[in-house]
C-alpha positions as CSV (number, residue, x, y, z in Angstrom):
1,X,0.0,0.0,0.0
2,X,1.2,3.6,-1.0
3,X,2.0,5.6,1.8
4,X,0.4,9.3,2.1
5,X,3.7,11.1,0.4
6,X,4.0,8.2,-2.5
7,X,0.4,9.1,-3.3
8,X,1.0,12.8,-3.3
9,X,4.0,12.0,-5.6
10,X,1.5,10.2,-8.0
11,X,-1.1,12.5,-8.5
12,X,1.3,15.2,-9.0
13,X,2.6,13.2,-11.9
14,X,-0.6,11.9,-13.3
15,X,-2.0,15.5,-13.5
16,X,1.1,17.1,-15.2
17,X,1.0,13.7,-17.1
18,X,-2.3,14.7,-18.1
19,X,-1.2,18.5,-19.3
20,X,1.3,17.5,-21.2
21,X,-1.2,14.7,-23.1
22,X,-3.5,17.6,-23.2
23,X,-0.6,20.0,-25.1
24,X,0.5,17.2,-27.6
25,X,-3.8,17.0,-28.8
26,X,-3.9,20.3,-29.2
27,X,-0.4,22.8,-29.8
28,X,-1.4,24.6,-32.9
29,X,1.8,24.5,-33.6
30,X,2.3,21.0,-33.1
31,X,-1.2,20.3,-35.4
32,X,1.1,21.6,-38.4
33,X,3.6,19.3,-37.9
34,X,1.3,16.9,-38.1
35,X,-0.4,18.1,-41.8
36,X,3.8,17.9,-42.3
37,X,3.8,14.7,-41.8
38,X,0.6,13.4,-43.3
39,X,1.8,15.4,-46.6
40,X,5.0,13.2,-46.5
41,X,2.6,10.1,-46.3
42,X,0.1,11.0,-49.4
43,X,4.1,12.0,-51.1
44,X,5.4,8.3,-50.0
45,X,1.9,6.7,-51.8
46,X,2.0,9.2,-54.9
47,X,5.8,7.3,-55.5
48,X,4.2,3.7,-54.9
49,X,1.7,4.6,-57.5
50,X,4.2,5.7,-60.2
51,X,4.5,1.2,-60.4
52,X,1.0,0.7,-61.1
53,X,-0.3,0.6,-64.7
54,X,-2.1,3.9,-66.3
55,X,-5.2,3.7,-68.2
56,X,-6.3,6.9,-70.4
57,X,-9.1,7.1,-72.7
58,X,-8.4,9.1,-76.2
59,X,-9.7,10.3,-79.1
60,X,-9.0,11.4,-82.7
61,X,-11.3,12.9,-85.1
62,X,-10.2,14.8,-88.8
63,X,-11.1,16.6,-91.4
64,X,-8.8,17.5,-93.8
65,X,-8.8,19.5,-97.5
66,X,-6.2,19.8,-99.8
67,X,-2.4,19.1,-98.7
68,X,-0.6,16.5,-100.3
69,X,-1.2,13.7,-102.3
70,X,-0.1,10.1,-103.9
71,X,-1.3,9.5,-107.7
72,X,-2.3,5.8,-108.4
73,X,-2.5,4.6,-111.6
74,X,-5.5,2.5,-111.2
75,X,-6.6,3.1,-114.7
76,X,-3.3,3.0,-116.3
77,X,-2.5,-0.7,-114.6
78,X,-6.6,-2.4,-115.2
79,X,-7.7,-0.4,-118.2
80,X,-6.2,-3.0,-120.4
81,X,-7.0,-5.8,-118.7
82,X,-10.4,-5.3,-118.2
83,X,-10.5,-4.5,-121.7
84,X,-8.9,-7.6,-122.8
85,X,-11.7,-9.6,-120.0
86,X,-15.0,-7.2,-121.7
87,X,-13.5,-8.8,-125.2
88,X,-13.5,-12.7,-124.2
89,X,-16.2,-12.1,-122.3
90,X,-18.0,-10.2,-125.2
91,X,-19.9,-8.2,-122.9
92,X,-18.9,-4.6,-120.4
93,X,-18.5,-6.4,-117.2
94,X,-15.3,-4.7,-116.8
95,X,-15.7,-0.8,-116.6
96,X,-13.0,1.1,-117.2
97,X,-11.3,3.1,-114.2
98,X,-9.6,6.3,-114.2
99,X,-6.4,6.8,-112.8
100,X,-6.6,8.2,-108.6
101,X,-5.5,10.5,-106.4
102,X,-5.1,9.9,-102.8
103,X,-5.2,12.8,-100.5
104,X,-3.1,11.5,-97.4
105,X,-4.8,13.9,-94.8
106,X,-7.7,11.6,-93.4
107,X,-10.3,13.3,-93.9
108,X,-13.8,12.1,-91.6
109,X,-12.0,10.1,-89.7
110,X,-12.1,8.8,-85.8
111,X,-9.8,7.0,-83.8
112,X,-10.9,6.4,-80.5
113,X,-9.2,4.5,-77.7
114,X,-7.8,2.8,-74.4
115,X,-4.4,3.1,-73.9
116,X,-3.0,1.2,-71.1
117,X,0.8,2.2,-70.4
118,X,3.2,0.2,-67.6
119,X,7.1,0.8,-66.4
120,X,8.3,-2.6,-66.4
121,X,12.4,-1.4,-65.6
122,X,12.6,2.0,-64.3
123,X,15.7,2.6,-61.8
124,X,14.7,6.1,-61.3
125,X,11.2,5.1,-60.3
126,X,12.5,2.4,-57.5
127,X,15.0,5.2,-56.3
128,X,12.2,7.3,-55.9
129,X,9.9,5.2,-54.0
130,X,12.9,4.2,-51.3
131,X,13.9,8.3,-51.1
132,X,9.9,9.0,-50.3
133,X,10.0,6.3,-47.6
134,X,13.0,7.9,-46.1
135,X,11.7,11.1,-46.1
136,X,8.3,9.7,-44.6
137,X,10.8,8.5,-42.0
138,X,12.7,11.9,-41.4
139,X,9.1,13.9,-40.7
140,X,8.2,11.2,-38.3
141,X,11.7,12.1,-36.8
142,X,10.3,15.7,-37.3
143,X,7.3,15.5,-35.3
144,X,8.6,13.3,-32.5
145,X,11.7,16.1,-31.9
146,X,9.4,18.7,-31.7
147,X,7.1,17.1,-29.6
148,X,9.7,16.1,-27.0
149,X,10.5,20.0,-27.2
150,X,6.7,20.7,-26.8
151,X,7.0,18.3,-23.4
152,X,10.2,20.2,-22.2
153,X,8.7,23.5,-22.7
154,X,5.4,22.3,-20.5
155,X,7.1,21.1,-18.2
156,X,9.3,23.8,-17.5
157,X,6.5,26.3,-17.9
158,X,4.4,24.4,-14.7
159,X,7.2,24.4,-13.2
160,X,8.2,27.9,-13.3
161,X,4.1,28.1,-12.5
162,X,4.5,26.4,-9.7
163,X,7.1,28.8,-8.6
164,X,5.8,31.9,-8.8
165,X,2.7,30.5,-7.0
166,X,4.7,29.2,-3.9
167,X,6.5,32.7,-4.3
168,X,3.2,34.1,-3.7
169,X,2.6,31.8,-0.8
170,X,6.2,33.2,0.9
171,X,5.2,37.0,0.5
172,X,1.8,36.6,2.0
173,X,3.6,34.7,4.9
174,X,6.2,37.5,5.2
175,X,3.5,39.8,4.9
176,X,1.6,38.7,7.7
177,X,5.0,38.4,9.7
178,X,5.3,42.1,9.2
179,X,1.4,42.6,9.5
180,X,1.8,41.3,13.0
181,X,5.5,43.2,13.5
182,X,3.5,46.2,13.1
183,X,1.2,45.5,15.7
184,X,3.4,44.8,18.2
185,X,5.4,47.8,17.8
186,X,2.5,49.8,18.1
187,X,1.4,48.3,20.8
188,X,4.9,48.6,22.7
189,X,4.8,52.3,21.1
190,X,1.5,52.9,23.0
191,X,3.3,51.9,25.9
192,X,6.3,54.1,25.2
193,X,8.5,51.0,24.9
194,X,9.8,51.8,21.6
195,X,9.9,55.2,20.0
196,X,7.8,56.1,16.6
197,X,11.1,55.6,14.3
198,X,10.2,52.1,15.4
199,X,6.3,51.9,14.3
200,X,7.2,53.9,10.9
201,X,10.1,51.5,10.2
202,X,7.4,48.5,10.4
203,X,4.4,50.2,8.6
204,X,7.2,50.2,5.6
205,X,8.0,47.0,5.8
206,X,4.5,46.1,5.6
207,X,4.0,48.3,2.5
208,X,7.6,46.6,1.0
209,X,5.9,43.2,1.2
210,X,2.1,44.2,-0.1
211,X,4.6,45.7,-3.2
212,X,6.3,42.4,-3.2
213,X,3.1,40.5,-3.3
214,X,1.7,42.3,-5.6
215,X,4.3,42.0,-7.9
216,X,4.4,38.1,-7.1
217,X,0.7,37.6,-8.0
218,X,1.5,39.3,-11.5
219,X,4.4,37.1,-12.4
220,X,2.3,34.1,-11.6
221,X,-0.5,35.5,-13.6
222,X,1.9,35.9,-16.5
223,X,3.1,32.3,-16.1
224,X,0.4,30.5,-16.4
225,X,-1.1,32.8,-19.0
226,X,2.2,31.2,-20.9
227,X,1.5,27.9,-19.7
228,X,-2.4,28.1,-21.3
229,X,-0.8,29.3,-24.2
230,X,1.4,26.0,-25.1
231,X,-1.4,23.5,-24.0
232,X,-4.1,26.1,-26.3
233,X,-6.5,26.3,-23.9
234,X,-8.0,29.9,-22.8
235,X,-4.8,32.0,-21.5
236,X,-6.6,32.9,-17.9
237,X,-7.7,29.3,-17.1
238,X,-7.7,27.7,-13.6
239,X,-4.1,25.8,-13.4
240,X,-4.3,23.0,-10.6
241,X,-1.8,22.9,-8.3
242,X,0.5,20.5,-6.9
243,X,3.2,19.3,-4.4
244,X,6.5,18.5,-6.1
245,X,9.4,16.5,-4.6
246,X,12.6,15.7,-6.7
247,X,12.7,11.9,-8.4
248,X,15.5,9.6,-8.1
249,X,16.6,10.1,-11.6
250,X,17.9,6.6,-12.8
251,X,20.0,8.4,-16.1
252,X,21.7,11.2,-14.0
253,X,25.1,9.3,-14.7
254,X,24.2,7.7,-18.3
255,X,26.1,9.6,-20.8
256,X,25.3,7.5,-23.8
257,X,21.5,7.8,-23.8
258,X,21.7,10.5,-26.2
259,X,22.4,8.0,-29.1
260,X,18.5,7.7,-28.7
261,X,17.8,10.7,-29.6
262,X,15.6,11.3,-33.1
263,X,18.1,14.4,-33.9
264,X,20.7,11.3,-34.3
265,X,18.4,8.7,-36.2
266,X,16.9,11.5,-38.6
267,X,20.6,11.9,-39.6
268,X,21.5,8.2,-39.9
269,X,18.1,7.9,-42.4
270,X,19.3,11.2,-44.0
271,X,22.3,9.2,-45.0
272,X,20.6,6.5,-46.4
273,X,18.7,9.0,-48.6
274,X,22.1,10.5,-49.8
275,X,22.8,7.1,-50.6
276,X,19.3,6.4,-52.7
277,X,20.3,9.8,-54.4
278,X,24.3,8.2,-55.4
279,X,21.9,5.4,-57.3
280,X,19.5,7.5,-58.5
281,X,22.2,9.6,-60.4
282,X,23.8,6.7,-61.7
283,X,20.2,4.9,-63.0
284,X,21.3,6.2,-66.2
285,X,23.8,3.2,-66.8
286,X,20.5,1.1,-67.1
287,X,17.5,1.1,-69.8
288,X,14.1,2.1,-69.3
289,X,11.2,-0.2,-70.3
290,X,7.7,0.3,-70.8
291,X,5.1,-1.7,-71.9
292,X,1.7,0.0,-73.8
293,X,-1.3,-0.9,-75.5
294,X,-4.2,0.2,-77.1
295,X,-7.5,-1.0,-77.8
296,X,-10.1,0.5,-79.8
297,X,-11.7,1.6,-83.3
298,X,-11.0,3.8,-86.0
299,X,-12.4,4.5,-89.4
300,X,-14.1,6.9,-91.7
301,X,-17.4,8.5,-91.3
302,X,-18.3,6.6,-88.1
303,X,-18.0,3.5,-89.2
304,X,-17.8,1.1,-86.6
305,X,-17.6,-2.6,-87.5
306,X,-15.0,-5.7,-87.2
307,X,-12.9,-4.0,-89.6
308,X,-12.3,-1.0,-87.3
309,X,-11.8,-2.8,-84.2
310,X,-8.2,-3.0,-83.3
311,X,-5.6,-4.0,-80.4
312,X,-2.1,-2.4,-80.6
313,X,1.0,-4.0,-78.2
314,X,4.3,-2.6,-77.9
315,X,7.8,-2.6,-75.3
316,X,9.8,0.6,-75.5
317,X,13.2,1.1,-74.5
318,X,15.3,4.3,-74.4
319,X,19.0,4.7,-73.0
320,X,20.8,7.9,-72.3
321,X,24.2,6.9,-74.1
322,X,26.0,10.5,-73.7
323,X,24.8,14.0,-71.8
324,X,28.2,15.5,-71.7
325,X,29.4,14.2,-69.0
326,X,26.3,15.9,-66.6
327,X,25.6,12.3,-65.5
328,X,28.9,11.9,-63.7
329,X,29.2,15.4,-62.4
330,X,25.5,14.6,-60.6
331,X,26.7,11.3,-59.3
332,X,30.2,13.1,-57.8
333,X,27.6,15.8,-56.1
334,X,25.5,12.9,-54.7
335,X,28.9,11.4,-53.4
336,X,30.0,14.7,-51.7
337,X,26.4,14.9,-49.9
338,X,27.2,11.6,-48.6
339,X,30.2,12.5,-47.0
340,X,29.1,15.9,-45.6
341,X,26.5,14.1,-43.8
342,X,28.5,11.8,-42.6
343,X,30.7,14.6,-40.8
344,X,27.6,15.9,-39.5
345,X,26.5,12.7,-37.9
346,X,29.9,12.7,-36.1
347,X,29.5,17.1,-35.3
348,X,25.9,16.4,-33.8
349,X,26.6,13.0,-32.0
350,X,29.2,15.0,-30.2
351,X,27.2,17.9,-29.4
352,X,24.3,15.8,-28.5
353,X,26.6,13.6,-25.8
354,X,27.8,17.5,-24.4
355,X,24.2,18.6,-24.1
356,X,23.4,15.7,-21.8
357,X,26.7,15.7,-20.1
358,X,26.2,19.6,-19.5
359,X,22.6,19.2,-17.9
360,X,23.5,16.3,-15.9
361,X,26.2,18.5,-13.9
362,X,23.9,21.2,-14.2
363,X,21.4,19.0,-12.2
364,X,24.2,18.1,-9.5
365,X,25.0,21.6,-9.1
366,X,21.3,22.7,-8.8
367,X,20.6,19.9,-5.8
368,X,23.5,20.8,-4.0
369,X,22.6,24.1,-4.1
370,X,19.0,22.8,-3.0
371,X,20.1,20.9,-0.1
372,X,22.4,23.9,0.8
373,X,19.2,26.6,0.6
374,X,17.0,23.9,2.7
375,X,19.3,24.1,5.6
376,X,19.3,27.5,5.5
377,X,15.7,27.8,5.0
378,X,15.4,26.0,8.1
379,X,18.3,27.8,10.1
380,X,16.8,31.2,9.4
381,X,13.4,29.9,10.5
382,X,15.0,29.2,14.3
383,X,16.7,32.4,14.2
384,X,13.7,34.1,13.6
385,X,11.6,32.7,15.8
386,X,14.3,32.9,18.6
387,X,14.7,37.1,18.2
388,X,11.0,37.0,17.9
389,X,11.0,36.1,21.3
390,X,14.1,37.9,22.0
391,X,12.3,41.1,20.4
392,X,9.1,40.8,22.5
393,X,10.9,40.6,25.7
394,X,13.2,43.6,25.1
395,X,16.7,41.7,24.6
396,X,17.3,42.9,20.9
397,X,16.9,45.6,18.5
398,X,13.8,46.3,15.8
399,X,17.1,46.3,13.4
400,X,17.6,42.9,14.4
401,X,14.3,41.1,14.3
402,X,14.0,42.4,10.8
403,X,17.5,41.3,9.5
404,X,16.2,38.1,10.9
405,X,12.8,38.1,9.2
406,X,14.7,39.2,5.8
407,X,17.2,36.3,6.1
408,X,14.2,33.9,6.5
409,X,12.2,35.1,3.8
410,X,15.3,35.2,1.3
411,X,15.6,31.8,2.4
412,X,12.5,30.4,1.6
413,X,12.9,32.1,-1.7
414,X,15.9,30.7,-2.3
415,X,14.8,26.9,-1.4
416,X,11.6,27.6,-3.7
417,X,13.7,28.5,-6.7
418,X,16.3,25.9,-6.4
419,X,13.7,23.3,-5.6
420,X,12.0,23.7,-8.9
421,X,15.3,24.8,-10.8
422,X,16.0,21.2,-9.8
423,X,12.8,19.6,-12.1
424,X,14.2,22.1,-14.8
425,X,17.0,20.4,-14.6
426,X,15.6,17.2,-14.8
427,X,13.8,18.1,-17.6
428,X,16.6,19.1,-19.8
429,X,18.2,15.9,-19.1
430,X,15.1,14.1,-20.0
431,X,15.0,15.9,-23.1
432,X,18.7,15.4,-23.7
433,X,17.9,12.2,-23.3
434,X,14.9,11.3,-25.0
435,X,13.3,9.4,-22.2
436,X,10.4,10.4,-22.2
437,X,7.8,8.1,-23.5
438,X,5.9,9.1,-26.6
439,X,3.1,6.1,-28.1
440,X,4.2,6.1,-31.5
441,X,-0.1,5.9,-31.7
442,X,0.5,9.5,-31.4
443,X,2.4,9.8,-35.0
């Protein structure tokens, strides 16, 4: 069974689990990325299609008038045979023909189709398809980076929340301490224990911590108007608030869980692409083949019958054999690509491994400070309840009550902002880390 603090622990996290589901639904921001992505998907299936045969329906009518011509010599070639037949024959079976000629423009005729076209060997299509998947891969990359950002910047933002609303807390405390301060002085003042220097000194300190207050509540205002802003959610609504205590964070010492990180696989796929883009330039070394064919009916004035049926089957090929020399240039760029992003992987796996090195000390530092600013927290608290008493029986000065009462409240200040500095810290290293869990539902 969970004891009271472990449940405390839990809720906090389930509710700032919850804002942060809440911010990745609905960033606006974030919603673009996500068209991004979509738009890589429909790109990725547009390359897949390019395999699949097309089918387009066509059609060809003329008319035509003048232009050139062929002569036949239909006469000139039957006239005396026929002749020679309407002799034997002794009869006019065989007319006689005059000689023709053919105009070559088609003139009322149709042609109308289905023509049915297929890539059966096309390099630059298969290149294509493998660079689409790879980018498909690098926007997935893309959207998960920023919403690890997006998780960072929520976190830190209820943090610093948090903050400025236990800020808040402190100066109404402090001003209550120097409410009360007041009215002991005036009471001693009323007694001529103290002199009016006394009772001015603490009506100013009263106002010092009403400005302070003030001031406090306006910060906080501002931060969770920022916080509203990344989840998208009206900018003045209620924030709930909880009790934060730091984690045991399991990765504080793990300096190679930033080879995790999608900034590092988006680079790796990057590479692959460079490497789809050295084949694709050099696809020109290999034929393209096609397949087509076409099915329909043509003929003169409308005619539609066996005769103008027709099918029509035929395999292209072309090869580029010579582009002076542009095909090798283009495969020598494509080679320099690779190796540029090559050196980058190295560049940002280095700076990556700093970045989590750098919050992890960062994190040290800040609890040490912590621990450092609790202890003092709780020092100053004893020394200011000890001149309290001190104060009311006579043994110390005004001066020195309130350089007690100062010390305290700096101290509490100081132990609120390290505390949370600390879970700013440990969100850095989560995101230098990329631990935190994202469903890949959420792509």
């Amino acid at each position: 069974m969970l004891g009271f603090g472990m449940l405390e622990v839990s809720i906090a996290q389930s509710i700032l689990e919850n804002y942060i589901q809440e911010g990745l639904a609905s960033n606006q921001q974030l919603q673009g990325r996500v068209l991004d992505f979509d738009k890589g998907i429909l790109a990725l299936s547009e390359a897949r299609s390019l395999f699949l045969p097309r089918v387009s329906f066509e059609t060809d009518y003329f008319l035509a008038g003048g232009g050139r011509t062929v002569d036949f010599p239909a006469g000139d070639l039957l006239n005396p045979i026929y002749s020679t037949l309407n002799q034997l024959t002794e009869s006019q079976a065989f007319p006689m023909l005059d000689n023709q000629r053919i105009l070559l423009n088609p003139n009322n005729f149709y042609d109308v189709r289905l023509r049915t076209t297929l890539p059966i060997f096309q390099a630059e299509l298969l290149y294509n398809k493998r660079i689409q998947s790879d980018l498909t891969a690098v926007a997935a990359f893309e959207l998960l980076i920023y919403k690890r950002e997006l998780v960072k910047e929520i976190k830190i933002a209820y943090f610093n929340y948090l903050k400025t609303v236990e800020a808040v807390r402190i100066f109404q405390r402090a001003l209550q301490l120097a409410e009360e301060s007041k009215r002991i002085n005036e009471a001693l003042f009323k007694n001529e224990m103290v002199n009016k220097t006394i009772v001015v000194r603490a009506s100013n300190e009263v106002i010092r911590f009403q400005n302070e207050l003030e001031a406090a509540f306006q910060q906080s205002a501002n931060a969770k108007v920022y916080f509203n802003f990344l989840l998208n959610r009206n900018l003045t609504e209620q924030v709930i608030e909880t009790q934060q205590t730091l984690p045991f964070l399991e990765t504080l010492d793990d300096h190679n869980s930033f080879l995790q990180r999608e900034e590092l696989q988006q680079l790796y796929v990057s590479a692959t692409i460079d490497k789809h883009n050295i084949g694709l330039t050099r696809a020109y070394l290999l034929p393209k083949i096609s397949a087509f064919m076409d099915l329909g009916s043509q003929g003169f004035d409308w005619e539609y019958n066996n005769q103008t049926r027709y099918y029509f089957f035929g395999l292209s090929t072309r090869w580029n054999v010579f582009a002076g020399g542009q095909n090798r240039i283009q495969v020598q760029k494509a080679r320099i690509d690779h190796a540029k992003t090559s050196l980058v992987i190295d560049q940002v796996s280095e700076q990556l491994k700093m970045a989590l090195i750098i919050s992890q000390n960062n994190f040290k530092a800040s609890y040490s400070q912590y621990l450092g600013n609790v202890s003092q927290a709780q020092s100053a608290k004893r020394a200011y309840e000890d001149s309290m008493k001190l104060y009311a029986v006579g043994q110390i000065l005004f001066i020195e009550l309130l350089d007690a009462q100062n010390q305290l409240i700096t101290a509490q200040l100081q132990e609120n902002i390290s505390l949370f500095e600390c879970h700013i810290r440990i969100a850095e290293i989560e995101r230098a880390s990329a631990s935190f869990s994202l469903n890949s539902q959420e792509l």
